[in-house]
N, C-alpha and C positions, 0 to 999 in steps of 0.2 A: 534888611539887617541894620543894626541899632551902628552905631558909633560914639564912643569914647570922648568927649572931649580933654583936650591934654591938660594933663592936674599932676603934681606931683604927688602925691596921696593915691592916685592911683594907677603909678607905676610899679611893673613888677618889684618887689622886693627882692632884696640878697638870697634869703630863706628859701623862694619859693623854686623850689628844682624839681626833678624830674616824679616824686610823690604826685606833687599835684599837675601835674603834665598828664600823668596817665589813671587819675582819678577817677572814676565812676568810667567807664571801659565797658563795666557790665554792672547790670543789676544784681548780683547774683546775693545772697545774703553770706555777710560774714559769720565762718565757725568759728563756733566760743568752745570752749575745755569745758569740764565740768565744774563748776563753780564750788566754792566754797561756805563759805556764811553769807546769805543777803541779809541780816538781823543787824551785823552790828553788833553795838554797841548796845549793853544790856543796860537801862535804869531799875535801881532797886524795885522791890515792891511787887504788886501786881499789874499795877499798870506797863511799869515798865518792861514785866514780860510779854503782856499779852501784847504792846505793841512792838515789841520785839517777833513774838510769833506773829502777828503779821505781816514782818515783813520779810519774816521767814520762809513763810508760805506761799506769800504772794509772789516773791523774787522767783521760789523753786519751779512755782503755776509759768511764769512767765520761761523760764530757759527749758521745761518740758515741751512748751508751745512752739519755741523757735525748732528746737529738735526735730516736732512732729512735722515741720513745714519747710524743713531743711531737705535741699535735694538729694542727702544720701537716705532720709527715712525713706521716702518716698520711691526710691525704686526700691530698696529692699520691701517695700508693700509689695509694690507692682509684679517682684519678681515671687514673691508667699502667694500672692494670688494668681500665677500661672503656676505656681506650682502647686496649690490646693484645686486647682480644677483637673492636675491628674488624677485622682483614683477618681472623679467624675467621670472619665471616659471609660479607664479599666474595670471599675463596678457595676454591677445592673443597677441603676435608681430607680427607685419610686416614684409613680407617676408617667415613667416611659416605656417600663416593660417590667410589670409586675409580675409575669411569669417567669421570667428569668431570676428572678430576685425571690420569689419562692423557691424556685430549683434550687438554687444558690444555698438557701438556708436549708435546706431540706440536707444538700451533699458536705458544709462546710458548719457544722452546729455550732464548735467552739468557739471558731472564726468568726461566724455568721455575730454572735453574741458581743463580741470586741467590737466590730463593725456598729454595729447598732450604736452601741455608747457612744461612739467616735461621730455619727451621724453621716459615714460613711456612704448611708444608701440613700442619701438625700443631700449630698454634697452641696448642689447651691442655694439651696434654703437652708443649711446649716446655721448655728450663731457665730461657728468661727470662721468659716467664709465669709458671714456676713459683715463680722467686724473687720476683717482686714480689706471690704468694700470699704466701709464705711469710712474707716480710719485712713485709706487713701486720699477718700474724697473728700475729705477734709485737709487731708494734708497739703493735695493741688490748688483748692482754692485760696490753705491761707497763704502759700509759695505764691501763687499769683498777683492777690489784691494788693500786699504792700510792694510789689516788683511791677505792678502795671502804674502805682500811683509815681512810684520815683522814675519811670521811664518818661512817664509823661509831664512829669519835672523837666528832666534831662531836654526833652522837645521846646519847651517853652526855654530855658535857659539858652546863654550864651554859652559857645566854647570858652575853656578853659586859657587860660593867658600863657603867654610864652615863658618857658623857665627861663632863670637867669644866665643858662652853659646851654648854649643849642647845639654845642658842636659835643655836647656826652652824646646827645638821643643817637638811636642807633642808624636814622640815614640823616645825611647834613651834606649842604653845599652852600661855598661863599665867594664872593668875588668882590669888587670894587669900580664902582661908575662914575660917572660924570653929572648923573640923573641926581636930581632933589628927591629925600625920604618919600615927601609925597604924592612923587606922579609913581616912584615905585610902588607902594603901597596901594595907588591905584589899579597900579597893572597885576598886580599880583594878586589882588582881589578879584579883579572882572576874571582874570584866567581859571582862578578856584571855583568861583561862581559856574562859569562855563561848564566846568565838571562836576557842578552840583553837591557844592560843597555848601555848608553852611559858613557862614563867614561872618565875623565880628571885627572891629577895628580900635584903636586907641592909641592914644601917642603917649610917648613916655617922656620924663622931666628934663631929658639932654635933649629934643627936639629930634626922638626917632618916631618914626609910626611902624607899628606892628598890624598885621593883619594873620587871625587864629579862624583855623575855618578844622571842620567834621565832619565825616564822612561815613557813613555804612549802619546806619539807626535801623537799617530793614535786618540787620541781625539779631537785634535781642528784640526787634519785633517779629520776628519769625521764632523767636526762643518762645515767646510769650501763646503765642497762636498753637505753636505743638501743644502747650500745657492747658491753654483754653480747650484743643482738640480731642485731648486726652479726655477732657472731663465730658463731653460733651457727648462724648462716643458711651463712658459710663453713662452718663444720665439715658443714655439712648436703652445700652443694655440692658439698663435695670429695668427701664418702663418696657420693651419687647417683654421683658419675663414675667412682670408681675399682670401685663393685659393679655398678653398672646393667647391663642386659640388655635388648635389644628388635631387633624384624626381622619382618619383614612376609613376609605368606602368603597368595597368592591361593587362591581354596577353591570349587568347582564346585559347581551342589546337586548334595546327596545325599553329594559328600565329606566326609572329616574331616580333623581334625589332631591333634593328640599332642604334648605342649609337649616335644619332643627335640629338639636343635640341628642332623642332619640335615635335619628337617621343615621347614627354613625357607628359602623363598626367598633372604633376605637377610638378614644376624646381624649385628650388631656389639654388644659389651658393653666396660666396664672391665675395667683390669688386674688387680685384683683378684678380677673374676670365676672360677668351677670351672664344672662342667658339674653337680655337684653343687646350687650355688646355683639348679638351676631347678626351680620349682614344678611338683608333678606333678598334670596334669589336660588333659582333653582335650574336644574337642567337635566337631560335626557339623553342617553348615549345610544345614538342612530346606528351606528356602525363603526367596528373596530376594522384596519384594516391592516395587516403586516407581511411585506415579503423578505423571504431571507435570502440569504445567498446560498447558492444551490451547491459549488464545486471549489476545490481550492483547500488552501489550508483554513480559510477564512468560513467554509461551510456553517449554515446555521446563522450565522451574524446576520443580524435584522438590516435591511435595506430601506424599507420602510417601515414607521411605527407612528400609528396614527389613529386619533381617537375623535371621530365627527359628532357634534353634539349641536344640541338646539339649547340653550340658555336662555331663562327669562327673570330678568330685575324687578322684585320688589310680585307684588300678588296683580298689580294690573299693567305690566309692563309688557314690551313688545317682544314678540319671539325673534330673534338672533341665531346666525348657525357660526359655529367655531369651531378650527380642526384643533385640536390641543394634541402637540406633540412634547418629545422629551425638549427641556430647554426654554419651548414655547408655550406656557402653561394660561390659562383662563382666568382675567383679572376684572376682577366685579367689584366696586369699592375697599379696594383695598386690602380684598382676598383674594388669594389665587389657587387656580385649580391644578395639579401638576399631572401628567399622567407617571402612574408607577408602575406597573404590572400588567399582564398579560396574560390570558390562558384561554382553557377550553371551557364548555359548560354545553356536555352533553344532554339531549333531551328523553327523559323518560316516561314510558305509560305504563303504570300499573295494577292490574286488575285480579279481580278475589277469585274464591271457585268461581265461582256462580257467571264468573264474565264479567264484574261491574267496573267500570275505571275509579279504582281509590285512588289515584295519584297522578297528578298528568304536570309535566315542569322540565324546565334547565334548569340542573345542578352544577357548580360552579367544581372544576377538581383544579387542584390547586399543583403546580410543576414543581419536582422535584429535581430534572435537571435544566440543560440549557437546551437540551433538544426536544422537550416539549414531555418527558414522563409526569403522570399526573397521576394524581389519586385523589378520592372523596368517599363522600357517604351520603345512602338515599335511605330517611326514613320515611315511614309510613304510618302515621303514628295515629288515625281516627279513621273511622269507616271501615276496615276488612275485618271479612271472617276467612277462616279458614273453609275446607272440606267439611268437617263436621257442622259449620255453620256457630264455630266458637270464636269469639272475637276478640284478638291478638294482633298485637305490632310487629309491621315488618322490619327488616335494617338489610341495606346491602354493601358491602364493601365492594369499592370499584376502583379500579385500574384503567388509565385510558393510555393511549398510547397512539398519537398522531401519525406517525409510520412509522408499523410496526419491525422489529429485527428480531427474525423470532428464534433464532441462536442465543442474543442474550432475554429475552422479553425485555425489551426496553424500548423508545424510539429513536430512531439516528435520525431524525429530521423534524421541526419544529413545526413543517409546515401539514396540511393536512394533506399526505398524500397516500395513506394506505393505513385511515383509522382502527383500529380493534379496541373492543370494550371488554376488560375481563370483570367478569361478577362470582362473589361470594353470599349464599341468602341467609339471613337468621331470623328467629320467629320467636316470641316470646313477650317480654318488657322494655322498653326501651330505656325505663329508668324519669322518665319525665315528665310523669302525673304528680310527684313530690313535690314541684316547684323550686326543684335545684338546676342552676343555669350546667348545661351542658355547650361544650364546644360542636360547631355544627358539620365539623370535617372529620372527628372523631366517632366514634361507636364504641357505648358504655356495653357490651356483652356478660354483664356478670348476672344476668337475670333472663339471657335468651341462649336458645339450643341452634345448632348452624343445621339446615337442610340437610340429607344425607342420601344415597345412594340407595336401591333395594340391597344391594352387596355389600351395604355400610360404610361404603368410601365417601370424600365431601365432595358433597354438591357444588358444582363451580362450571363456567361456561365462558367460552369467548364470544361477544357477537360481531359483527360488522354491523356497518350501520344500513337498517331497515329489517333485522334479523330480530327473531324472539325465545326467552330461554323460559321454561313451562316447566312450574316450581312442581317436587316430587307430592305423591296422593294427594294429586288435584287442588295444590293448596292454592294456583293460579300462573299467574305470569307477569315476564317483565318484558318490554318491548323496547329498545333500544334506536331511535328514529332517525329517520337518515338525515334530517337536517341537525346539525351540528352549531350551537350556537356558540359565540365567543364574550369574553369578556374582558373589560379593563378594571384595575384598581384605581383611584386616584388619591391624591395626597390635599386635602383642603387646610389650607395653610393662615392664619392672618398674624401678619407678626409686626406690631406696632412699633414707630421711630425706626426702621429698616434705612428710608430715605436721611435720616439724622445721622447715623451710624455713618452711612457711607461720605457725608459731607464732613464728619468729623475725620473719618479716615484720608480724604482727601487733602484736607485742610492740614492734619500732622504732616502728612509727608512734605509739603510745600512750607510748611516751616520747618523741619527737620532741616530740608535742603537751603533754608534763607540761613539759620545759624550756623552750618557745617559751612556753607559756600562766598558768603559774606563777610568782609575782614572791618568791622570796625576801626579807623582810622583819623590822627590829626597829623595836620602840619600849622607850621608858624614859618610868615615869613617877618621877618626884620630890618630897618633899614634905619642907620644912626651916620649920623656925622662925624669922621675921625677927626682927630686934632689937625688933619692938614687942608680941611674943609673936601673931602673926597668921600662919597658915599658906601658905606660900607653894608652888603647886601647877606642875609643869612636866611636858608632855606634849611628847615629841619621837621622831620616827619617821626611819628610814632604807630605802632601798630599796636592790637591787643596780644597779638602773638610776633612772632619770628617768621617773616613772608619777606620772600625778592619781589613782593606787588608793591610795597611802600617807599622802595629805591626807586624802582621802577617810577612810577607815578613820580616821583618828587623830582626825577629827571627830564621826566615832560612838562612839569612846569615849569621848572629851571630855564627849561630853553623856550619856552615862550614869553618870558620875564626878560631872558637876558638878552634874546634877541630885538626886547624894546629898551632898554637899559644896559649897552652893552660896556665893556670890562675899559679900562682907563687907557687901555695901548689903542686899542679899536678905537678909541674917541679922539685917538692924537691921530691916528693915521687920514680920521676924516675930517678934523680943525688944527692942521698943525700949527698954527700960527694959536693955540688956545694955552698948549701944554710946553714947559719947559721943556728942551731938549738936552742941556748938556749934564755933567755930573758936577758936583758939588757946589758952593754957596752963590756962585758967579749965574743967572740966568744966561739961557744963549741969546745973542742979537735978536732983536724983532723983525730983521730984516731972511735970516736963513730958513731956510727950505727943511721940510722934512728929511728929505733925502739926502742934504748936502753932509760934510764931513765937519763934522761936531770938535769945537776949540780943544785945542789940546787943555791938562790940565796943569794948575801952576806946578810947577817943580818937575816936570818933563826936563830930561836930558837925552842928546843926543840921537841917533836911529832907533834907540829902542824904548818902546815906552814902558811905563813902570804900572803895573800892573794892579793900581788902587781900587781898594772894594766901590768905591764912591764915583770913579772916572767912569766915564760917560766911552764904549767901547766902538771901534770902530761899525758900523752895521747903517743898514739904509735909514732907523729911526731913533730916534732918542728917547731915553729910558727916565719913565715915570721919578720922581724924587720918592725917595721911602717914606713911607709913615710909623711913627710908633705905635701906633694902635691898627695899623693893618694884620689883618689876621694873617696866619701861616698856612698855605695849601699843600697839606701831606700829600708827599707820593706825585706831585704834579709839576711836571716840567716847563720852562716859561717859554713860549713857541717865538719866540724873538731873540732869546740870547741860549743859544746851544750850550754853553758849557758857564752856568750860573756861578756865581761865587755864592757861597752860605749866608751873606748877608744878603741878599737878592730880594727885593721886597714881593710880596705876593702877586701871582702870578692874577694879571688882571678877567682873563677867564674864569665864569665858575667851577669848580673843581666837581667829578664828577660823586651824586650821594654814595658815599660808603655802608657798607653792610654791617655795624659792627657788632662784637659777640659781648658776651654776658662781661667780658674783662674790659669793654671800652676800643680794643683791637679793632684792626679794618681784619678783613678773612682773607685768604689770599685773591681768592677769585675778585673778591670785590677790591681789592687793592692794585690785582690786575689792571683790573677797569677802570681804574683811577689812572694809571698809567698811559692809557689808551688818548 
């Protein structure tokens, strides 16, 4: 820490009071009103305009700027963009479920039509969500760059110099020693230091030394880090959405998958995405495995859920096995595998009149509740004739049901424990020599006739598994196989800057918690010479806000200052032979004792004495001589003379720091405390 040598030129001034005491406190940018004219003053002519419009212009550029990077723009961004990414969740978007979003228009036309203008169904690729990204992120960095450059001023600078009235700031303590400015000045430094204050020194033009120390910079450095976190977390955001990658794939055992954009059921990525951006690696699902809970209110709830796979990295990599469950998902460069879904996928054989197998497969039927009802569709769509030897598409609508209740036909149990397969047949077109994508859980029927009965009723059959249902004039059969195969979905996920996101979110909060929790603070201590050559000591602290931490604190240095420098009665009780003892102009002998009983004073008559502000009173020690320039300790009693006269010079004890309010008052509590 730098030190002042003593100049009078660079002691504090008269002027300089408690403004500049609590100056720069915080970075925070001052708010301007809305301005008036920046032009001026107009010169004839054109010149004189056109340089008048710029500085018309320029001025307006300049106070829109401060605006934009003012911290009330900037949450009202912050709070337009959580509140533009509502009707992104209430809407079906674009790109995540385009079926929904058809329904939607299909059921809402008018609406659907307003929606569209508004970009509604595309909410964060919109231009107005994008501008109030944009305009945020602009708005944090310009708030930051000029608040990290003056903070980091602020570091490199000294504190602030002591005002000219230490006893206005709102905690103060003062006493009076024996000690010289500069060994207190010393003490009061190491002590500040100790508590890791920043500390500055300088002596002023009557031959005091002051020492100004700072404390709590990790607050508006934790102000700065939120707002760095902020941005950091958007940059994150922005690049997940614009690279990200993921779509889901249901996987049968014993299948595989292959991370190519073909492979997947269902794809959506960022605009910024290539086909290139996808991680190469592939894997194979061995075996699903899940037990539920059997009894209870809890019936049904999976106990285990777990999907064994074999994974292999890149086209010549080594085979790996990995259970992927919920929570514990499959991490391959940076993608990961999640398991989603669960079901059945009954095996079927198909075959024409004639006996040939057209069909032979696990179909995948999809649950419709939690106890395992399912449904699908088996088509047959190349290879079968009929009986006549006419060649026709089959379609079956299927119902599975892993244990069966056949009160309601539904299953009460998830697990496999008393399967039935109900089948519906239809014969005709399928609808998908056109080249129009059809859904494969569905059956387009507007081009096929349903099986029927000799009695005309619909053809329809329950099986178990290993059982066969033998479609009406020998159009063939279906066979229903007792091994029952299962399947998982998975969710293939890559979402770029994920690890950013979450260091940004970390890093807010721990600055959130530095400026909420940390109280930036100064004190000054003081130490001058009064006219009676007696050292006069002043301890005075500031806070950025209203805290009992800066009484506090400035009381614990108090008492470790004053217990090295202590108050003028303490220094007579430990050199009496230093300190005058009796009262008025007359010193007492050089010969008397602290202890002893102190010369009467002149003009004393008789048994009673007269009761002079200035006489020296009866008691075991004698009373300091007054100073004119000794400060006054409010509220504080002198622990030597019980019953003071109002002229009583300060009491040589530091006085405890007061708390005081916006009027300069002590509070009561802290006035208490002063009494203490």
């Amino acid at each position: 820490m730098s030190t002042t040598p003593p100049d009078t030129d660079t002691a504090p001034k008269a002027d300089d009071g408690l403004e500049a005491a609590g100056a720069q406190l915080s970075t925070a940018p001052v708010e301007q009103a809305v301005p008036g004219s920046f032009g001026g003053m107009r010169k004839p002519g054109l010149t004189g305009y056109v340089a008048w419009l710029g500085r018309e212009v320029t001025g307006w550029v300049r106070w829109m700027w401060r605006q934009l990077t003012s911290m009330r723009v900037a949450l009202i961004l912050l709070f337009l963009l959580s509140l533009g990414a509502v009707p992104g969740s209430l809407i079906p978007q674009q790109g995540t479920d385009e079926l929904k979003v058809a329904e939607f228009k299909q059921t809402h036309d008018t609406l659907a039509q307003v929606y569209e203008k508004l970009g509604l169904f595309h909410v964060y690729s919109s231009v107005w969500f994008s501008a109030i990204y944009i305009l945020l992120f602009v708005s944090l960095i310009g708030c930051i760059v000029p608040r990290t450059w003056q903070f980091v001023g602020q570091l490199r600078g000294r504190p602030p110099r002591a005002p000219r009235r230490l006893d206005r700031l709102p905690a103060y303590a003062t006493w009076r020693t024996e000690a010289s400015p500069e060994r207190v000045q010393e003490w009061a430094r190491g002590a500040l230091r100790r508590r890791r204050f920043r500390t500055d020194t300088y002596a002023t033009g009557d031959g005091g030394a002051v020492v100004t120390a700072e404390k709590g910079y990790l607050r508006e450095a934790g102000n700065l880090i939120f707002h760095v976190a902020l941005i950091v977390m958007l940059v994150a955001f922005a690049s997940g959405s614009l690279l990200k990658y993921e779509g889901g794939k249901l996987i049968v055992e014993g299948d595989g998958f292959a991370n190519t954009k073909t492979q997947y059921d269902d794809f959506k990525s960022g605009s910024l995405f290539t086909d290139d951006d996808l991680d190469r690696f592939s894997f194979t699902l061995d075996r699903f495995t899940g037990t539920y809970e059997s009894s209870g209110p809890q019936r049904g709830t999976p106990r285990v859920y777990r999907a064994d796979v074999s994974y292999q990295e890149g086209a010549d990599g080594a085979e790996r096995r990995k259970a992927i469950e919920p929570n514990h998902p499959l991490v391959v460069d940076g993608t990961k595998v999640f398991l989603n879904g669960h079901g059945y996928a009954p095996q079927f054989t198909v075959r024409d009149g004639k006996g040939k197998v057209v069909y032979k497969g696990a179909v995948p039927m999809l649950p419709q509740d939690g106890m395992g009802t399912a449904t699908g569709v088996v088509k047959v769509a190349d290879g079968y004739t009929n009986g006549k030897g006419k060649r026709e598409q089959l379609g079956f609508e299927a119902r599975f049901l892993p244990t069966i209740d056949r009160t309601t036909m539904t299953s009460s149990f998830p697990g496999l424990e008393y399967p039935v397969l109900a089948l519906n047949a239809w014969h005709g077109d399928l609808g998908i020599d056109g080249g129009v994508p059809q859904n494969v859980y569905q059956l387009d029927t507007a081009k096929m006739k349903q099986f029927k009965t000799a009695d005309g009723k619909i053809f329809a059959k329950q099986l178990m598994p290993g059982e066969t249902m033998k479609l009406p004039n020998g159009a063939g059969s279906v066979t229903f196989e007792k091994d029952v195969k299962e399947w998982a979905s998975f969710q293939i996920s890559h979402q770029p800057g994920g690890g950013l996101a979450l260091g940004g979110a970390i890093a807010a909060i721990l600055g959130l918690a530095g400026s909420l929790f940390i109280q930036r603070r100064r004190v000054w201590a003081r130490a001058t010479t009064g006219p009676d050559g007696v050292t006069v000591v002043e301890f005075a602290g500031l806070g950025r806000s209203e805290s009992a931490k800066v009484p506090e604190e400035l009381a614990a240095l108090v008492d470790v200052v004053h217990a090295k420098a202590p108050g003028t009665a303490e220094a007579v009780r430990d050199e009496p032979a230093s300190s005058a003892g009796a009262a008025g102009d007359e010193p007492a002998p050089s010969g008397e004792a602290a202890g002893d009983e102190p010369a009467p004073s002149e003009g004393a008559a008789g048994d009673e004495p007269e009761p002079a502000p200035s006489a020296g009173a009866a008691g075991d020690e004698p009373e300091p001589a007054p100073s004119a320039g000794a400060a006054p300790v409010p509220g504080q009693k002198d622990p030597h003379h019980p019953a003071p006269s109002p002229d009583t010079p300060a009491d040589p004890a530091p006085s405890h720091p007061s708390h005081r309010d916006e009027t300069g008052t002590d509070t009561p509590a802290d006035a208490e405390g002063a009494q203490k």
